[in-house]
C-alpha positions in Angstrom: -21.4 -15.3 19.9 -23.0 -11.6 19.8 -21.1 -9.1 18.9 -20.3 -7.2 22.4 -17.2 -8.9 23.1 -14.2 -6.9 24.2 -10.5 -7.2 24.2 -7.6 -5.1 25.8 -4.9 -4.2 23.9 -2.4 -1.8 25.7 -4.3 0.5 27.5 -7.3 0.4 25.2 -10.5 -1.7 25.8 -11.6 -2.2 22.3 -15.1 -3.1 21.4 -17.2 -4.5 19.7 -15.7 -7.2 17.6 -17.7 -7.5 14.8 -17.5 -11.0 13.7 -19.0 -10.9 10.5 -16.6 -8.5 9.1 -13.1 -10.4 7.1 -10.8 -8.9 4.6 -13.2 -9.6 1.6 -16.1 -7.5 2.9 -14.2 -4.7 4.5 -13.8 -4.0 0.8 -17.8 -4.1 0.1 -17.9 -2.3 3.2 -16.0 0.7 3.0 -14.2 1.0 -0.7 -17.5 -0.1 -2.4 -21.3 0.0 -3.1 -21.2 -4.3 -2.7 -21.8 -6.2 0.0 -22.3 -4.4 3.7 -24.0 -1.5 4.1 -21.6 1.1 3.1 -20.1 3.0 5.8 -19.5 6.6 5.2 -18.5 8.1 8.2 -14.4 8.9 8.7 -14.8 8.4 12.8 -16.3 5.2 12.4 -13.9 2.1 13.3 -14.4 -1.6 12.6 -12.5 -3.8 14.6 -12.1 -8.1 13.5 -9.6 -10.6 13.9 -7.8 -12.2 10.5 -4.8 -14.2 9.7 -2.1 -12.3 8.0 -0.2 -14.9 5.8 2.3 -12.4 4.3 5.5 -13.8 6.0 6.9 -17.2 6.7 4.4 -18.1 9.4 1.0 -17.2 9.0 -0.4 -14.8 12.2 -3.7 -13.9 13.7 -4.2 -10.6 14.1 -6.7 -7.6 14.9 -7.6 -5.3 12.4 -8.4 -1.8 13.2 -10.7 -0.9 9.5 -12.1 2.6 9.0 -12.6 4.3 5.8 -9.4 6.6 5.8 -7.4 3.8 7.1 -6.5 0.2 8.0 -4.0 -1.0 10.6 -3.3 -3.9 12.3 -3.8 -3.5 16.3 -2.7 -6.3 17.9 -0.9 -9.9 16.8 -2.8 -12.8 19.0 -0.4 -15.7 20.2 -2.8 -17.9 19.2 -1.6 -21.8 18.8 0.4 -22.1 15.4 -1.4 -25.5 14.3 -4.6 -23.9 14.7 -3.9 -21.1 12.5 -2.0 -23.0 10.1 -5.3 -24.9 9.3 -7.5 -22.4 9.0 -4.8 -21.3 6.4 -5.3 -24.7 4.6 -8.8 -24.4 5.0 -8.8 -21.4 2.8 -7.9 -22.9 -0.8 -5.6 -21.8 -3.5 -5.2 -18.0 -3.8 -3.0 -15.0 -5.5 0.0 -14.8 -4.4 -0.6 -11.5 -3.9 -3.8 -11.7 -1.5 -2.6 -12.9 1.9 -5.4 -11.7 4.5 -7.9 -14.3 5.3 -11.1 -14.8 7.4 -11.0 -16.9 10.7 -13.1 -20.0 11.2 -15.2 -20.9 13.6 -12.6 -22.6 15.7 -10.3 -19.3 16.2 -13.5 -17.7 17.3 -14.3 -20.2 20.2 -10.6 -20.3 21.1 -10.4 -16.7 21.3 -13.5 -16.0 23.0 -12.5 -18.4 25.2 -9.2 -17.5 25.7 -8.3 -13.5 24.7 -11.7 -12.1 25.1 -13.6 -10.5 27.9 -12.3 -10.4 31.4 -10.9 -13.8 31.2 -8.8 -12.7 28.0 -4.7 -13.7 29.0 -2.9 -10.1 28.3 0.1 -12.6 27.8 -1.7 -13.4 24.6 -2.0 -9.9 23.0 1.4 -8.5 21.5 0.3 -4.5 20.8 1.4 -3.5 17.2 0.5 0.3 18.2 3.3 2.3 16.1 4.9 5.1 17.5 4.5 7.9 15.6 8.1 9.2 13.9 9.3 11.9 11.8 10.5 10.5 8.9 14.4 10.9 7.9 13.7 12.1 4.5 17.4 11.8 3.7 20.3 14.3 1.9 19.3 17.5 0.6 18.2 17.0 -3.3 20.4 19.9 -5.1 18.1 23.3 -6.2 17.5 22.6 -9.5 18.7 26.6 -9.9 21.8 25.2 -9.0 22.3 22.1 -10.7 21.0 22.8 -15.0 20.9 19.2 -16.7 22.7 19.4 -19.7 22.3 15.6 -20.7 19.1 14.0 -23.4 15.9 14.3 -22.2 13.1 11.4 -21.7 9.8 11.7 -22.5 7.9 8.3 -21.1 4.5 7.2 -22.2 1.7 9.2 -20.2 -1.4 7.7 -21.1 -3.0 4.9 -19.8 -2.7 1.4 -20.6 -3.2 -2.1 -20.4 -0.3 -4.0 -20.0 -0.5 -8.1 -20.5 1.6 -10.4 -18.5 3.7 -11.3 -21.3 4.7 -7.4 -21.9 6.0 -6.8 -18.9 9.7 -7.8 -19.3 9.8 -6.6 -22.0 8.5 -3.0 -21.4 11.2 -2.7 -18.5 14.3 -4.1 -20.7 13.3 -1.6 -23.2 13.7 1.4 -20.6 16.3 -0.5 -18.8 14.1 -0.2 -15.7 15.7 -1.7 -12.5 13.4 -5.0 -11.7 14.1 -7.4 -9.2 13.0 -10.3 -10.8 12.9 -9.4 -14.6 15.2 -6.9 -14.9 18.4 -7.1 -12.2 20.9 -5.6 -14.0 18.7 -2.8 -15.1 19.6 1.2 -14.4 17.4 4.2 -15.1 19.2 7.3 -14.7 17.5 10.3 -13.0 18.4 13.8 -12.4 16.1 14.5 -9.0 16.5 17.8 -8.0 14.8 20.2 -5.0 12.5 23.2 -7.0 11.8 25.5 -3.6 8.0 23.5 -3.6 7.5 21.6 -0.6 6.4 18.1 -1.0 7.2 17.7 -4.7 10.9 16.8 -6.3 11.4 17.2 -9.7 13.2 15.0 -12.5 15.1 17.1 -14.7 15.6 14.4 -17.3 11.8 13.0 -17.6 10.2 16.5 -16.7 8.5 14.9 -14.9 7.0 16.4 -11.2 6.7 13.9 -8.4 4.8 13.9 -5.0 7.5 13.2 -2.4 4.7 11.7 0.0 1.3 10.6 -1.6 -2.0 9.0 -0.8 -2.5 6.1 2.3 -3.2 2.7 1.4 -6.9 2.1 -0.2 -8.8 1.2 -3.1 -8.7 2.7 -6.9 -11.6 4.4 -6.2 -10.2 5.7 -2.7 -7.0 6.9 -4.8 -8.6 8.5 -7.6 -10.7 10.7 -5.1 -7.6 11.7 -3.1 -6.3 12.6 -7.3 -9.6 14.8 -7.0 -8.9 16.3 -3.9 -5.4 16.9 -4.8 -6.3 18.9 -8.0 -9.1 20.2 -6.3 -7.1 22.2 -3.7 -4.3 23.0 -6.4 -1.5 20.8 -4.5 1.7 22.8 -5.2 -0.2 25.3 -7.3 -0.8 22.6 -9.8 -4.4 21.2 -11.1 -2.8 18.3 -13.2 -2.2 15.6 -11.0 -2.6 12.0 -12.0 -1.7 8.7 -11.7 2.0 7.8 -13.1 2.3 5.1 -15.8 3.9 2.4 -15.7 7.0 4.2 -17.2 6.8 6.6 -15.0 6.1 5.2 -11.8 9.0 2.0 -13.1 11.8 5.3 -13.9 12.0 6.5 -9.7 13.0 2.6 -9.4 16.4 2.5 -7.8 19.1 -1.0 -8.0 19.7 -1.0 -4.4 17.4 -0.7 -1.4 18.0 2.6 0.5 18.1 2.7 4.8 14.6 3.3 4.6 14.5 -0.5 3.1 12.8 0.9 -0.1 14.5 0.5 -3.8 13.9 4.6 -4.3 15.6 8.1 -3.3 16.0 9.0 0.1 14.1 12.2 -0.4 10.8 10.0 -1.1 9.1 8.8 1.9 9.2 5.3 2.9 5.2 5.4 3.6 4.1 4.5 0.5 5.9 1.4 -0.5 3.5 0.2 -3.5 1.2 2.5 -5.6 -1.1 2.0 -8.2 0.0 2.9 -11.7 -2.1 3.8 -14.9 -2.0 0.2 -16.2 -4.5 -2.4 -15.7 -4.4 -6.1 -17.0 -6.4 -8.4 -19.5 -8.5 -10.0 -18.6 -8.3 -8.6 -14.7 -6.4 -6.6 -12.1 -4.6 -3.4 -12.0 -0.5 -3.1 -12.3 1.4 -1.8 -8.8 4.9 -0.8 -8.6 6.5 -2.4 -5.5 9.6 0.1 -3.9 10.0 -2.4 -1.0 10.5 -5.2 -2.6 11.9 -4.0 -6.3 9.3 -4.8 -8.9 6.2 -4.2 -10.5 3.3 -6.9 -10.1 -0.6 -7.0 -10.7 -3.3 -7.6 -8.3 -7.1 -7.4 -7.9 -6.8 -3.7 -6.7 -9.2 -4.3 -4.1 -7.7 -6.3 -0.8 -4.9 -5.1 0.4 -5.5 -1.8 -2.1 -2.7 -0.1 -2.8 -1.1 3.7 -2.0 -0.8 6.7 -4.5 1.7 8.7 -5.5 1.1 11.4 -7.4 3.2 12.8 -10.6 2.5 15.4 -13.4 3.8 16.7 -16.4 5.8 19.8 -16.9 6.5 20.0 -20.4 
């Protein structure tokens, strides 16, 4: 089918599609040394179709993959049956690994009917976001301002592997706020605003949090941005690491905020699940999950996951 076809989304004319290119070896491709040849290059964009099974419906979509970043450009109204069996076609996977390749017969439909100067614009549904400034909600108080007088928490700070069968009880004994495991849970902070942009501050761990953090990649793509971080002194600090489970489980909060994420306001919404220092036996990595209230393990490789950063002040 070549790999010169084109396809208008918006007001851009994207192209090529490269059609060897699927969820599995954008991994290879950009987070590894497996695979594809390695692409190295920030400016350099991949662009492939893939269905997106997250939600109720399964969707094909167009994938815009480079190595800083991966969004989805366009959903493709393409005929619900269709994708649906390509789904089936797939086998039985994680429940956390949604993002499969097409088969043969999306490609002919869409070249067919989406590509190329025959391609029906009614087809193509733009996902382009429109950049906001984030509401990064009420004003923490200054910690100058607001001295915590209650017990102090010192969590577990080194890394760990953490088995299926721990889990519950690891957030029962910190009465951790879980979805799933732990409803009735409540962890109770004391966040507070230290005059350092980006960074908030719990008075009651000690521990210093990145209010942003790192986009959406691989462990190795998160531990470099870690490097880069400590590298440049981020808030004047050289210590900046991955959170534990603990501590990454303790920002949890019991109801979702109007950001739609179970965390302070005066966190941003951009990273809703980040890798923690906890891997599994015998494979995966442990991710806590703000949008949807829970921690859960995963390969670590497709979709990755996002960083936020935390260190130690005592």
């Amino acid at each position: 089918m070549g790999m010169y076809h084109k396809v208008k989304v918006g007001d851009l004319t994207i192209s090529p599609i490269d059609w060897e290119m699927n969820p599995d070896s954008s991994f290879g491709t950009f987070e590894s040394w497996g695979g594809r040849e390695r692409v190295r290059n920030n400016k350099e964009c991949v662009y492939y179709f893939f269905i997106d099974n997250w939600g109720d419906e399964p969707k094909l979509c167009l994938m815009e993959r480079a190595v800083k970043h991966a969004r989805i450009m366009a959903e493709i109204k393409a005929p619900l049956e269709m994708v649906k069996k390509c789904v089936e076609g797939q086998g039985k996977s994680s429940i956390f690994e949604k993002s499969y390749a097409i088969n043969e017969q999306i490609k002919e439909w869409l070249v067919a009917n989406v590509l190329d100067d025959q391609g029906d614009s009614r087809l193509i549904v733009p996902k382009l976001e429109v950049v906001r400034k984030e509401d990064m909600g009420p004003l923490l108080p200054l910690a100058a301002d607001n001295p915590f007088a209650g017990e102090t928490v010192r969590l577990p700070h080194e890394q760990a592997i953490i088995n299926d069968d721990q889990i519950g009880g690891l957030l029962k004994q910190w009465n951790f706020f879980e979805a799933e495991l732990n409803p009735s849970g409540r962890f109770i902070n004391s966040l507070v605003d230290v005059a350092i942009p980006g960074v908030i501050v719990d008075q009651r761990t000690g521990l210093m949090w990145q209010s942003g953090g790192i986009d959406i990649g691989s462990i190795r793509h998160i531990q470099r941005g870690v490097e880069e971080m400590n590298g440049e002194k981020f808030a004047g600090f050289a210590d900046w690491r991955l959170p534990t489970m603990e501590e990454a489980m303790s920002l949890m909060e019991p109801e979702r905020n109007s950001k739609g994420i179970y965390l302070h306001p005066g966190f941003s919404k951009e990273q809703p699940f980040i890798f923690v220092a906890a891997q599994r036996k015998p494979g995966g990595y442990w991710f806590v999950d703000f949008k949807q209230g829970r921690a859960f393990w995963s390969s670590g490789t497709i979709p990755g996951g996002f960083g936020r950063l935390v260190r130690s002040q005592t």
